[in-house]
N, C-alpha and C positions, 0 to 999 in steps of 0.2 A: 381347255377349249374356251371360247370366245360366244357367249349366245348374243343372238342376232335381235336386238333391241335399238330401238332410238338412243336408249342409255350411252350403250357399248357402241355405238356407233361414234356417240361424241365423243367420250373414253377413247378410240383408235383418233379419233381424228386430231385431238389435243393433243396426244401421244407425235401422231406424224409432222403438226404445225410446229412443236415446241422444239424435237429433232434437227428440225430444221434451221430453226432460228438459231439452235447449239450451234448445229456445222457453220454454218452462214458466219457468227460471231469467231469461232475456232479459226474459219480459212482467211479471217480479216484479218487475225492478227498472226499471221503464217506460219502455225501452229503444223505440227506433223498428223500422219496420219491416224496414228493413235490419242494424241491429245486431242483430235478433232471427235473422235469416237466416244469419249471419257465426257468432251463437252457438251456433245450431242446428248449422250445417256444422262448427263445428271441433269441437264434441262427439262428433260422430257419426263422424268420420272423423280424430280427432287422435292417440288409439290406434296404430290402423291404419299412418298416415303415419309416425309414431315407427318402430315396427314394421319398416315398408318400407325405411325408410333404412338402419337399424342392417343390416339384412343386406342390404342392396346391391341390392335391389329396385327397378328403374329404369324406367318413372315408376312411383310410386308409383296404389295401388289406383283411388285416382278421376278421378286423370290419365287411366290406361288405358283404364277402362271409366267413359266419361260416366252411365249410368243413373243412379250413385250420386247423382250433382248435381242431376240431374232427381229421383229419388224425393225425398232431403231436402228440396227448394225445396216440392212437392206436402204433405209431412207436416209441415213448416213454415207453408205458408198454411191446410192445415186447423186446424192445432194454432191460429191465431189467429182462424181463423173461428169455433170451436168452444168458443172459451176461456173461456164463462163457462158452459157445461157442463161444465165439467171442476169438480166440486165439492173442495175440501180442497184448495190446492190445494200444499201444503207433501206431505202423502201421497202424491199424483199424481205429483209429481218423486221421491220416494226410492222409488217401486214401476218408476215406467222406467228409471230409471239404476241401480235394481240389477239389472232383468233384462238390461239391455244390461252391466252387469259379469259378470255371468254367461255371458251369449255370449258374450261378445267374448275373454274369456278360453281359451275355445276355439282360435277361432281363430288367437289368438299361440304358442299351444303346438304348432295343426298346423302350423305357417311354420316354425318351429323342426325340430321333426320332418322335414317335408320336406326341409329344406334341411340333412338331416345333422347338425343340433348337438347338444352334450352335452345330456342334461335337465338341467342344471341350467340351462344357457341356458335353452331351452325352457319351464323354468317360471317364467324371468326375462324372456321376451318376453311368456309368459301373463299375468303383474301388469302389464307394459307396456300391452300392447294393451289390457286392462282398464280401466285406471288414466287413463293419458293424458289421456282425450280430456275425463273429469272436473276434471283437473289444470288445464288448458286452459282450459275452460271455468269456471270458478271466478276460475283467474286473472284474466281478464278482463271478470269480474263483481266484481272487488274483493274477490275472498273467499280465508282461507285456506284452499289447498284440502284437502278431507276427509281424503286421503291423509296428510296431514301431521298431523292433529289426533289426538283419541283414539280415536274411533269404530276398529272392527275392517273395514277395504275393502281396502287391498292383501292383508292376510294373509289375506282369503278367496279372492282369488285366486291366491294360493301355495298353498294346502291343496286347490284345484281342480286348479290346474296340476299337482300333486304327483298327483294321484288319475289325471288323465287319463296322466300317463307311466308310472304303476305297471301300470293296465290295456291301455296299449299294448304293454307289457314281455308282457301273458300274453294277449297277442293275442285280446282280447275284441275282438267286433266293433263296428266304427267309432260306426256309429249309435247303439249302448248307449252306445258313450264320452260321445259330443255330451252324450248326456239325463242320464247318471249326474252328468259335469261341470260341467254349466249348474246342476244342481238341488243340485247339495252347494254351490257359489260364492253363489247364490239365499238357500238355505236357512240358510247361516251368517249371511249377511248383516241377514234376518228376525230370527233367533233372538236377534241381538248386540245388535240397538237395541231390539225389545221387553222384551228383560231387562236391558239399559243396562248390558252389558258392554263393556269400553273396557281397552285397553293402559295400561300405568303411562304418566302422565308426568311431567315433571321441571319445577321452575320455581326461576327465582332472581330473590330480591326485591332489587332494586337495590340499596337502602340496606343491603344486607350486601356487595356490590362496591366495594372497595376504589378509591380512584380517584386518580391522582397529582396 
Protein backbone atom coordinates (compact mmCIF):
# COMPACT_ATOMS: atom_id res chain seq x y z
CA UNK A 1 0.00 0.00 0.00
CA UNK A 2 0.89 3.51 -0.98
CA UNK A 3 0.15 6.03 2.29
CA UNK A 4 -1.10 9.34 1.26
CA UNK A 5 1.65 11.80 2.13
CA UNK A 6 3.21 14.96 0.43
CA UNK A 7 6.35 12.38 0.41
CA UNK A 8 4.57 9.62 -1.51
CA UNK A 9 2.84 11.85 -3.54
CA UNK A 10 6.18 13.15 -5.22
CA UNK A 11 7.50 9.46 -4.93
CA UNK A 12 4.25 8.59 -7.55
CA UNK A 13 4.69 11.55 -9.33
CA UNK A 14 8.61 11.14 -10.14
CA UNK A 15 7.78 7.58 -10.79
CA UNK A 16 4.84 8.86 -13.60
CA UNK A 17 7.26 11.84 -14.97
CA UNK A 18 10.40 9.63 -15.42
CA UNK A 19 7.93 6.55 -17.21
CA UNK A 20 7.33 8.90 -19.43
CA UNK A 21 10.35 10.25 -20.42
CA UNK A 22 11.32 6.22 -20.75
CA UNK A 23 8.53 5.67 -23.36
CA UNK A 24 8.94 9.17 -24.99
CA UNK A 25 12.82 8.24 -25.48
CA UNK A 26 11.96 4.33 -26.43
CA UNK A 27 9.20 5.50 -29.15
CA UNK A 28 12.01 8.00 -30.77
CA UNK A 29 14.12 5.60 -31.45
CA UNK A 30 11.27 3.05 -32.73
CA UNK A 31 11.98 0.70 -30.29
CA UNK A 32 9.03 -2.34 -29.91
CA UNK A 33 6.62 -2.61 -27.42
CA UNK A 34 8.48 -4.35 -24.99
CA UNK A 35 11.65 -2.48 -25.22
CA UNK A 36 9.51 0.63 -24.74
CA UNK A 37 8.24 -0.96 -21.40
CA UNK A 38 11.92 -2.19 -20.20
CA UNK A 39 12.82 1.67 -21.09
CA UNK A 40 10.10 3.18 -19.34
CA UNK A 41 10.68 0.78 -16.06
CA UNK A 42 14.36 1.27 -15.73
CA UNK A 43 13.81 5.06 -16.03
CA UNK A 44 11.55 5.39 -13.52
CA UNK A 45 12.91 3.17 -11.11
CA UNK A 46 16.74 2.99 -11.76
CA UNK A 47 17.50 6.02 -9.36
CA UNK A 48 15.75 4.42 -6.84
CA UNK A 49 17.33 0.82 -7.17
CA UNK A 50 20.84 2.49 -7.21
CA UNK A 51 19.70 4.18 -4.18
CA UNK A 52 18.41 1.14 -2.37
CA UNK A 53 21.39 -1.04 -2.75
CA UNK A 54 24.10 1.43 -1.81
CA UNK A 55 22.37 1.63 1.67
CA UNK A 56 21.49 -1.87 2.19
CA UNK A 57 17.82 -1.52 1.42
CA UNK A 58 16.64 -5.05 0.88
CA UNK A 59 14.53 -5.66 -1.69
CA UNK A 60 14.78 -2.85 -3.26
CA UNK A 61 11.54 -0.16 -3.62
CA UNK A 62 9.53 -2.17 -6.40
CA UNK A 63 10.55 -5.54 -5.44
CA UNK A 64 8.62 -4.62 -2.09
CA UNK A 65 5.84 -2.88 -3.10
CA UNK A 66 4.51 -4.28 -6.65
CA UNK A 67 2.19 -1.07 -7.46
CA UNK A 68 5.16 0.63 -8.87
CA UNK A 69 5.24 -2.09 -11.76
CA UNK A 70 1.58 -1.91 -12.18
CA UNK A 71 1.44 2.07 -12.40
CA UNK A 72 4.71 2.19 -14.95
CA UNK A 73 3.14 -0.76 -17.23
CA UNK A 74 -0.44 1.64 -17.13
CA UNK A 75 1.62 5.13 -17.94
CA UNK A 76 3.67 3.24 -20.36
CA UNK A 77 0.55 1.87 -22.39
CA UNK A 78 -1.03 5.19 -22.13
CA UNK A 79 2.10 7.13 -23.07
CA UNK A 80 1.94 4.82 -26.51
CA UNK A 81 -1.71 5.05 -26.92
CA UNK A 82 -1.52 8.70 -26.72
CA UNK A 83 1.55 9.25 -28.57
CA UNK A 84 0.79 11.20 -31.30
CA UNK A 85 -0.88 13.84 -29.01
CA UNK A 86 1.88 14.38 -27.29
CA UNK A 87 3.10 17.45 -29.73
CA UNK A 88 7.18 18.53 -29.70
CA UNK A 89 8.02 15.65 -28.94
CA UNK A 90 11.88 16.42 -28.01
CA UNK A 91 10.03 19.30 -25.35
CA UNK A 92 7.79 16.69 -23.96
CA UNK A 93 10.85 14.50 -22.83
CA UNK A 94 13.06 17.40 -21.24
CA UNK A 95 9.81 18.81 -19.39
CA UNK A 96 9.17 14.95 -17.72
CA UNK A 97 12.63 14.00 -16.98
CA UNK A 98 13.26 17.25 -15.39
CA UNK A 99 10.37 17.15 -13.13
CA UNK A 100 11.10 13.61 -12.33
CA UNK A 101 14.81 15.03 -11.58
CA UNK A 102 13.36 17.30 -9.41
CA UNK A 103 11.58 14.80 -7.30
CA UNK A 104 13.30 12.21 -7.20
CA UNK A 105 16.07 14.25 -5.90
CA UNK A 106 14.02 14.44 -2.94
CA UNK A 107 13.64 11.41 -2.25
CA UNK A 108 17.53 10.24 -2.23
CA UNK A 109 18.18 12.96 0.32
CA UNK A 110 15.17 11.85 2.57
CA UNK A 111 16.88 7.89 2.49
CA UNK A 112 19.92 9.54 3.40
CA UNK A 113 18.44 11.39 6.09
CA UNK A 114 16.58 8.69 7.51
CA UNK A 115 19.03 6.31 7.48
CA UNK A 116 21.39 8.56 9.65
CA UNK A 117 24.15 9.66 6.97
CA UNK A 118 26.43 12.51 6.82
CA UNK A 119 24.75 15.21 4.14
CA UNK A 120 27.21 14.94 2.30
CA UNK A 121 26.01 11.43 1.52
CA UNK A 122 22.77 12.61 1.40
CA UNK A 123 23.26 15.01 -1.01
CA UNK A 124 25.35 12.23 -2.96
CA UNK A 125 22.19 9.87 -2.84
CA UNK A 126 20.15 13.03 -3.96
CA UNK A 127 22.28 13.39 -7.52
CA UNK A 128 21.93 9.52 -7.35
CA UNK A 129 18.47 8.98 -7.23
CA UNK A 130 18.09 11.93 -9.70
CA UNK A 131 20.48 11.04 -12.15
CA UNK A 132 20.31 7.35 -12.44
CA UNK A 133 17.60 6.32 -13.86
CA UNK A 134 18.46 8.91 -16.81
CA UNK A 135 21.92 7.57 -16.89
CA UNK A 136 20.13 4.25 -17.54
CA UNK A 137 18.10 4.97 -19.61
CA UNK A 138 20.25 6.90 -22.20
CA UNK A 139 22.58 4.13 -21.77
CA UNK A 140 20.62 1.90 -23.32
CA UNK A 141 19.19 4.11 -25.95
CA UNK A 142 22.75 4.45 -27.32
CA UNK A 143 23.21 7.75 -26.03
CA UNK A 144 25.73 9.51 -23.95
CA UNK A 145 24.12 9.97 -21.17
CA UNK A 146 23.40 13.84 -20.26
CA UNK A 147 25.01 13.45 -16.84
CA UNK A 148 28.21 13.29 -18.55
CA UNK A 149 27.94 15.93 -21.32
CA UNK A 150 27.74 19.70 -20.80
CA UNK A 151 24.40 20.54 -20.11
CA UNK A 152 24.03 21.52 -16.08
CA UNK A 153 21.64 17.98 -14.60
CA UNK A 154 23.53 16.41 -11.89
CA UNK A 155 24.70 19.91 -10.45
CA UNK A 156 21.04 20.82 -10.19
CA UNK A 157 20.51 18.20 -8.13
CA UNK A 158 23.55 18.90 -5.83
CA UNK A 159 22.41 22.57 -5.24
CA UNK A 160 18.64 20.84 -4.46
CA UNK A 161 20.16 18.25 -2.25
CA UNK A 162 22.28 21.06 -0.62
CA UNK A 163 19.11 23.38 -0.13
CA UNK A 164 17.03 20.45 1.17
CA UNK A 165 19.90 19.45 4.10
CA UNK A 166 20.41 23.40 4.92
CA UNK A 167 16.64 23.66 5.72
CA UNK A 168 16.43 20.46 7.43
CA UNK A 169 19.30 21.65 9.56
CA UNK A 170 16.65 24.88 10.68
CA UNK A 171 13.82 22.46 10.89
CA UNK A 172 11.61 24.00 8.29
CA UNK A 173 8.74 21.93 7.92
CA UNK A 174 8.96 18.88 5.77
CA UNK A 175 6.27 19.65 3.19
CA UNK A 176 8.03 23.37 2.55
CA UNK A 177 11.14 21.08 1.94
CA UNK A 178 9.61 18.73 -0.69
CA UNK A 179 8.11 22.10 -2.75
CA UNK A 180 11.19 24.54 -1.96
CA UNK A 181 13.50 21.45 -3.42
CA UNK A 182 11.76 20.09 -6.30
CA UNK A 183 11.28 23.72 -7.49
CA UNK A 184 14.98 25.18 -7.21
CA UNK A 185 16.25 21.42 -8.93
CA UNK A 186 13.16 22.23 -11.72
CA UNK A 187 13.89 25.73 -12.00
CA UNK A 188 17.91 25.56 -12.43
CA UNK A 189 17.33 23.02 -14.81
CA UNK A 190 14.80 25.43 -17.08
CA UNK A 191 16.98 28.42 -16.66
CA UNK A 192 20.34 26.48 -17.89
CA UNK A 193 19.10 25.21 -21.34
CA UNK A 194 16.97 28.28 -22.11
CA UNK A 195 20.05 30.38 -21.70
CA UNK A 196 22.39 27.56 -22.95
CA UNK A 197 24.52 27.58 -19.91
CA UNK A 198 26.77 24.52 -19.86
CA UNK A 199 29.85 23.45 -17.49
CA UNK A 200 33.44 23.88 -19.22
CA UNK A 201 34.58 21.02 -21.19
CA UNK A 202 37.72 19.64 -22.22
CA UNK A 203 38.61 17.99 -25.58
CA UNK A 204 41.80 16.48 -27.09
CA UNK A 205 42.32 16.37 -30.80
CA UNK A 206 43.98 13.09 -31.58
CA UNK A 207 46.48 14.27 -33.87
CA UNK A 208 48.06 16.18 -31.00
CA UNK A 209 48.42 12.60 -28.98
CA UNK A 210 51.59 11.40 -29.33
CA UNK A 211 51.49 7.66 -30.24
CA UNK A 212 54.39 5.04 -29.95
Amino acid sequence: MIDISLFSTFDLLGTVAFAISGALAAMSRKLDIFGIFIIAFVTATGGGTVRDILIGNNPVMWMENTFYIYLISIITFLAIVFRHKINHLKTSLFLFDTIGLGVFTITGVEAGIENGLSPIISIALGAITGTFGGVIRDILCNEIPVIFRKEIYATACIIGSLAYVVLYDLNVDKDIIYIVTSLIVISIRLVVVKFKIALPSFYIDPSDVDTP
